[in-house]
C-alpha positions as CSV (number, residue, x, y, z in Angstrom):
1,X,109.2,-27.7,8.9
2,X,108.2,-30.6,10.9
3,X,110.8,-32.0,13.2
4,X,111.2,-35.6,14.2
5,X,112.6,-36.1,17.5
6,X,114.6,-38.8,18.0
7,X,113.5,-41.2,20.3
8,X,109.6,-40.3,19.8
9,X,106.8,-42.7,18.9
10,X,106.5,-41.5,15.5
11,X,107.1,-43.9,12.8
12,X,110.2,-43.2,11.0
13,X,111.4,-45.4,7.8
14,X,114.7,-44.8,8.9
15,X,117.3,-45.3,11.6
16,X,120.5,-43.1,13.0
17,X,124.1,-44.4,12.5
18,X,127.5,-43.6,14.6
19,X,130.0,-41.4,13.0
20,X,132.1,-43.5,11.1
21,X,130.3,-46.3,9.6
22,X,131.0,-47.0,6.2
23,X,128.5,-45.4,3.4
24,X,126.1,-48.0,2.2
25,X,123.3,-48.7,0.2
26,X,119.7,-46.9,1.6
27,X,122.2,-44.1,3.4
28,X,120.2,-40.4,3.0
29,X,122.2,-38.1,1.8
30,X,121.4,-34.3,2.2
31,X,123.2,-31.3,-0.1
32,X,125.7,-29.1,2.4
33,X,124.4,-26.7,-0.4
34,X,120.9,-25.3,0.3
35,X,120.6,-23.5,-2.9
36,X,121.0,-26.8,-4.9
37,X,118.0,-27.9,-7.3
38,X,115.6,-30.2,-5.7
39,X,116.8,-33.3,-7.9
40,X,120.1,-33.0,-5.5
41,X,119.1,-31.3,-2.2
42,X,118.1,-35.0,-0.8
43,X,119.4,-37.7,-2.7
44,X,119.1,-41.9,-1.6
45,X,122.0,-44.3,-2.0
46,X,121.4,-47.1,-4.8
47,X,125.3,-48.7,-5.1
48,X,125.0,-52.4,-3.5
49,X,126.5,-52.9,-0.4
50,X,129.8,-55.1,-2.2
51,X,130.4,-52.9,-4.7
52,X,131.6,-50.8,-1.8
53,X,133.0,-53.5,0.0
54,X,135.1,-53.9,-3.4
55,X,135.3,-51.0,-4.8
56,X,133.3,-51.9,-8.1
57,X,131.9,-48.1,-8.2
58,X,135.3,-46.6,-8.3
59,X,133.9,-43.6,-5.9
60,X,131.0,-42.6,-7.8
61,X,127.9,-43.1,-5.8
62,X,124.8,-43.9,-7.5
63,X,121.7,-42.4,-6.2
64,X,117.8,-41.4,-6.7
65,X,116.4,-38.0,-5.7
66,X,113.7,-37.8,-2.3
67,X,111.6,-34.9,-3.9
68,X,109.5,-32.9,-1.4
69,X,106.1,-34.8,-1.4
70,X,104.9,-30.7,-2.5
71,X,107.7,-30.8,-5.0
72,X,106.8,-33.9,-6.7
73,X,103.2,-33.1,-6.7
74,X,104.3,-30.3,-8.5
75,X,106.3,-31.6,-10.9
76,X,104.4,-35.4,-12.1
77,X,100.7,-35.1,-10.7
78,X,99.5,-31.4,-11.5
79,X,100.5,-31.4,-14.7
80,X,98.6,-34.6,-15.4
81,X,94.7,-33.2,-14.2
82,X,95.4,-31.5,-17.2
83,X,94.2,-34.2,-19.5
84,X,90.6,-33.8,-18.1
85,X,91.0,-30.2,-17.1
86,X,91.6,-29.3,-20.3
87,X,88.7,-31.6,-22.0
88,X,86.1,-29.2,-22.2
89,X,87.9,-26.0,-23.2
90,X,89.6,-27.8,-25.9
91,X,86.3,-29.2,-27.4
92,X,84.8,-25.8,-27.3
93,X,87.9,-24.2,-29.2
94,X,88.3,-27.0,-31.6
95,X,84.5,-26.4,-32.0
96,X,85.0,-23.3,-33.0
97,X,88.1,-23.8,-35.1
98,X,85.8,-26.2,-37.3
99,X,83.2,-23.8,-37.4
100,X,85.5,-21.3,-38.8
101,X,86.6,-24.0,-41.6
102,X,89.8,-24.5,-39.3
103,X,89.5,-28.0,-37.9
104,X,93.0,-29.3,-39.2
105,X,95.2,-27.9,-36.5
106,X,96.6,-30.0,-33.6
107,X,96.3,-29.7,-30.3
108,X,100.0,-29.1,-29.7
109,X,99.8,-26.0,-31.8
110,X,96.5,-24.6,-30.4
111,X,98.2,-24.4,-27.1
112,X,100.8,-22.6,-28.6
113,X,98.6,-20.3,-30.6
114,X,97.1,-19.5,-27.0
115,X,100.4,-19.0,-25.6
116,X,101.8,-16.6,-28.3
117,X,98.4,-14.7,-27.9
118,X,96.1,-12.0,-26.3
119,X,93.0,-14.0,-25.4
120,X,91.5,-11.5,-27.2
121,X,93.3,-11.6,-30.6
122,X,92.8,-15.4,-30.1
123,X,89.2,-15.2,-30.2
124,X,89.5,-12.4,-33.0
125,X,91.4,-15.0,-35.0
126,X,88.5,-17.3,-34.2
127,X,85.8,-15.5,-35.7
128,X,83.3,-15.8,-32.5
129,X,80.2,-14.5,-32.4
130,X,79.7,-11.5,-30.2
131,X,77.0,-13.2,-28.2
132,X,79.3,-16.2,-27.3
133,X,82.7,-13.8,-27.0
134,X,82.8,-14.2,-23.1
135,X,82.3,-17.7,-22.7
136,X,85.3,-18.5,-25.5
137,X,87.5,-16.3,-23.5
138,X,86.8,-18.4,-20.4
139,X,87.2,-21.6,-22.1
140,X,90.6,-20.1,-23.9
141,X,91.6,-18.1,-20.9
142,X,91.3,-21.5,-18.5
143,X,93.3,-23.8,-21.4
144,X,96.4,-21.1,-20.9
145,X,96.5,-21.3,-17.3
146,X,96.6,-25.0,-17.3
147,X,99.1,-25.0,-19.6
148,X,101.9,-22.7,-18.0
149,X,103.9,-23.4,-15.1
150,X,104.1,-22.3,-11.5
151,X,106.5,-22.4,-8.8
152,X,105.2,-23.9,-6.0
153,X,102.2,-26.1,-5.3
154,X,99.8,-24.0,-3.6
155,X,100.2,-21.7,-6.8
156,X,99.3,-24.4,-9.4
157,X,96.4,-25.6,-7.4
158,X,94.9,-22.4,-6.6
159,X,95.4,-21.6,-10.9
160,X,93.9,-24.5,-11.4
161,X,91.0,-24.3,-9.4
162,X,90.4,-21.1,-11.3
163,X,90.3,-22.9,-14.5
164,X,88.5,-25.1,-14.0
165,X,85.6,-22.4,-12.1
166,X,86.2,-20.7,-15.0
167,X,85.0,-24.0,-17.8
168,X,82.1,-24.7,-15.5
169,X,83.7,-28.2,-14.4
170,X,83.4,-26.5,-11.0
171,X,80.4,-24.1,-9.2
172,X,82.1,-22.2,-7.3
173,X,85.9,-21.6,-6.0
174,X,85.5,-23.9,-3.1
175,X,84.3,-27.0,-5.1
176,X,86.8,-25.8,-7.8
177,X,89.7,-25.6,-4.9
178,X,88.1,-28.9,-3.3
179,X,88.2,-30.5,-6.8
180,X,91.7,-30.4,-7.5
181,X,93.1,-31.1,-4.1
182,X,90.9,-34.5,-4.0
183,X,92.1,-35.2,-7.3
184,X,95.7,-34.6,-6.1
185,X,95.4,-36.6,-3.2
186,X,93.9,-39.7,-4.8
187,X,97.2,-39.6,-7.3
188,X,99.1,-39.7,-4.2
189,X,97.4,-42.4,-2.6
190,X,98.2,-44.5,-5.5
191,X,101.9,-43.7,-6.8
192,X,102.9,-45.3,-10.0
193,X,105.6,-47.8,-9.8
194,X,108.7,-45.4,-10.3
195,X,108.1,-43.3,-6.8
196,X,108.1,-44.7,-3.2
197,X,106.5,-42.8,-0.8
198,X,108.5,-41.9,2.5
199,X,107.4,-40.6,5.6
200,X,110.3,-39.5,7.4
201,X,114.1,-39.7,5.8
202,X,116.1,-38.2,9.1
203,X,116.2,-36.1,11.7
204,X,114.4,-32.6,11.0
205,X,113.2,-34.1,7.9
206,X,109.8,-35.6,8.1
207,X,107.7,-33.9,6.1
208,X,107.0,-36.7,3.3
209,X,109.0,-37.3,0.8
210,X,108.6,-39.4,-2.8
211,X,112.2,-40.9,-3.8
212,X,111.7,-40.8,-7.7
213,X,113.7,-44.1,-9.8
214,X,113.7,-42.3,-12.8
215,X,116.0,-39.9,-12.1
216,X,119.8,-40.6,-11.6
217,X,122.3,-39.2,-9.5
218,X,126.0,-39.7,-9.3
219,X,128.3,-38.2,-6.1
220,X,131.5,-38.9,-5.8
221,X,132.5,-41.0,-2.6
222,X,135.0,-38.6,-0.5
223,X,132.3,-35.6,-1.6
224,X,129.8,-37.2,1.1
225,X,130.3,-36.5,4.9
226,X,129.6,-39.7,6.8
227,X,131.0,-37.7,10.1
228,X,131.7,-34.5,11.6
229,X,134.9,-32.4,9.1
230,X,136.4,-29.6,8.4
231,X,136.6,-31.0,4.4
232,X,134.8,-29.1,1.2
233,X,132.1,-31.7,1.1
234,X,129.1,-31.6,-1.3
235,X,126.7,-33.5,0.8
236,X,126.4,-35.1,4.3
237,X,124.7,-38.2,5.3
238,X,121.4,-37.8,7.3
239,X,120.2,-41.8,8.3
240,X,119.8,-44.9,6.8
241,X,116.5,-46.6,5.5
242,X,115.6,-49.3,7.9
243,X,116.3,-52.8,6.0
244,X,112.6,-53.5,5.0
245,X,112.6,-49.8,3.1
246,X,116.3,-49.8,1.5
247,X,115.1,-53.6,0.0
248,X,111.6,-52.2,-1.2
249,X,112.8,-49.5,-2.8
250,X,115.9,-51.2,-4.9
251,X,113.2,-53.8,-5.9
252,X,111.3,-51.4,-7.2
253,X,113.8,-49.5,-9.1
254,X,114.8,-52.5,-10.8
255,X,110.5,-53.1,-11.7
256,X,111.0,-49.7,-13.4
257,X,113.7,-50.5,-15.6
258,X,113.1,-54.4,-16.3
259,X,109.8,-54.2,-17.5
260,X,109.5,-55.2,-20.8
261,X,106.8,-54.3,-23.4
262,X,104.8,-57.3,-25.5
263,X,103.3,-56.4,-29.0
264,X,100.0,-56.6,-28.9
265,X,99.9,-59.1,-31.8
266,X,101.7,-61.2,-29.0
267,X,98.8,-61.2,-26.4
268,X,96.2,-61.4,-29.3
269,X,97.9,-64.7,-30.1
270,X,98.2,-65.8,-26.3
271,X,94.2,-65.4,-25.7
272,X,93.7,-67.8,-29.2
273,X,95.5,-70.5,-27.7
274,X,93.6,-69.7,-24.5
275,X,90.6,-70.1,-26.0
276,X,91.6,-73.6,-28.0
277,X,92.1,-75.5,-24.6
278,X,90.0,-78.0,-24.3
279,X,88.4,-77.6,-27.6
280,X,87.9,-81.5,-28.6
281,X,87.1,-83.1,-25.6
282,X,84.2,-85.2,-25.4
């Protein structure tokens, strides 16, 4: 693990508070319990700064998870390459399927069928021609590995790498391994609007974090350690996001959950009366 020193030149989003000071909102909290799933083990305060003044919460804490940058990864962005991972292997199958007078069944349940399956009672139940047996194992081989779950991060990318080498979306397994980083990292440069990126979130944690706003978590007050004690405690705090941060990130948890949906009727409608101004003047 990277550790921040305190006190360095290195840019942290957050700043260190003496013992004591009353939990508020943008305090990072960290589990005393380092077994605890990765929704809790970091966790950022959301409950506005009067409702603890006035005791509105009633001593539940409201709060958002800071994933792991790996974990989050892990958990939103590799399983969406598999839209056009899984492109070509599917269109060969669903070729095939066709072919074999088959050409009803769904996506969803092919991926099951491949699942429940050898690879080679799948291409059995296909009815492939010996000459093209190897490539449909590939294709159907490389559609189950996208589709099954892995750990850690370095495991899904290095799995999918191989499916996609395997497909022919990739020449070799350094363009395959190159492939799906890139891909990774361009996701991460450009976060949908429900995850903040964050740098550094306290001392000894600076590794990179995403705090994700769709996720809610609720700790009771007197569980969190905002000083040194000897009390059962479930988590302690760590820091507190500088101003700027704590602002941009209850801004946009509120864009998350206030955005509102128009029919498309509704737009259709707006761009005719766009196009009628002006009509009639001479």
């Amino acid at each position: 693990m990277t550790v921040t020193i305190d006190g360095s030149s290195e840019f942290k989003e957050y700043r260190l508070l003496s013992a004591g000071e009353p939990l508020r909102q943008g305090d990072v909290l960290e589990s005393v319990d380092t077994e605890v799933s990765k929704w809790q083990r970091r966790l950022l305060v959301l409950t506005a700064d009067c409702d603890f003044a006035h005791g509105k919460h009633q001593g539940r804490v409201t709060c958002v998870p800071i994933l792991e940058s790996r974990d989050y990864l892990l958990e939103f962005q590799l399983p969406s390459l598999r839209a056009s991972y899984s492109k070509k292997p599917l269109a060969a199958i669903q070729a095939q399927l066709a072919r074999a007078g088959s050409s009803g069944v769904t996506t969803d349940r092919l991926i099951e069928w491949i699942g429940e399956q050898t690879t080679t009672e799948v291409v059995a139940g296909l009815g492939v021609a010996t000459a093209s047996v190897d490539e449909m194992s590939a294709h159907i081989d490389a559609l189950r590995t996208l589709y099954s779950s892995y750990p850690a991060l370095d495991a899904g990318i290095a799995a999918f790498a191989t499916a996609i080498e395997k497909t022919g979306l990739a020449k070799s397994r350094d363009e395959a391994l190159a492939r799906v980083r890139n891909d990774l990292r361009t996701r991460f440069n450009s976060l949908p609007g429900d995850a903040m990126f964050l740098g550094s979130v306290g001392p000894g944690n600076s590794d990179g974090y995403c705090a994700y706003l769709r996720h809610i978590e609720q700790v009771w007050e007197a569980d969190v350690a905002i000083a040194p004690t000897r009390s059962a405690v479930t988590h302690r705090r760590l820091a507190r996001l500088e101003d700027r941060f704590t602002v941009a990130v209850a801004q946009q948890f509120g864009m998350v959950f206030m955005s509102i949906g128009l029919p498309a009727r509704y737009d259709e409608g707006r761009k005719r009366h766009g196009e009628k101004l002006g009509e009639g003047i001479l």
